[in-house]
C-alpha positions as CSV (number, residue, x, y, z in Angstrom):
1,X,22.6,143.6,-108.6
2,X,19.8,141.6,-107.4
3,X,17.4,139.7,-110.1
4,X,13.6,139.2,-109.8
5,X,11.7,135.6,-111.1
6,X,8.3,134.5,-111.1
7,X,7.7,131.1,-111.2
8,X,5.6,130.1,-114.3
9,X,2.1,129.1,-113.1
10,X,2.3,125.2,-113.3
11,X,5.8,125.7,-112.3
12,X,4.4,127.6,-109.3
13,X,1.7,125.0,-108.4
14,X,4.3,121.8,-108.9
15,X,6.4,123.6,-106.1
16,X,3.9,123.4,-103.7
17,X,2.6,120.2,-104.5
18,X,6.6,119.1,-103.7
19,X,6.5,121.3,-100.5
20,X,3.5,118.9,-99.2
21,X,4.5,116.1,-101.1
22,X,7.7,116.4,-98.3
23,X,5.5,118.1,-95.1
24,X,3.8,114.4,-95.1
25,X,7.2,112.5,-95.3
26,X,8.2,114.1,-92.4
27,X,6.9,117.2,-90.8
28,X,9.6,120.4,-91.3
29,X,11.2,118.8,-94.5
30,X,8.9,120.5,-97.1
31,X,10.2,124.2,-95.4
32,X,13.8,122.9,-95.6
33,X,12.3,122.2,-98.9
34,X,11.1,125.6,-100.1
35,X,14.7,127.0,-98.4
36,X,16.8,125.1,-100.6
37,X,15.3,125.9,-103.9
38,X,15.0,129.8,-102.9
39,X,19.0,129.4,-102.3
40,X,19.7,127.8,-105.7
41,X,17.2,131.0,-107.3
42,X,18.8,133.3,-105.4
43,X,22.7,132.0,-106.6
């Protein structure tokens, strides 16, 4: 049975921050980012 989250808002707005924090290390590591913490949620 699949589960539904929301991300609390600070939660929510430190994840993006990460995602770009990442883009401007190197471009394509803040999507491979964002696809391994949706894995771990989705476990």
């Amino acid at each position: 049975m699949p589960f539904t989250y929301q991300l609390h808002e600070e939660a929510y707005h430190e994840f993006i921050e990460a995602y770009e924090w990442y883009e401007i290390r190197e471009p394509g590591l803040g999507k491979r980012f964002i696809g391994a913490v949706e894995n771990c949620l989705n476990k």
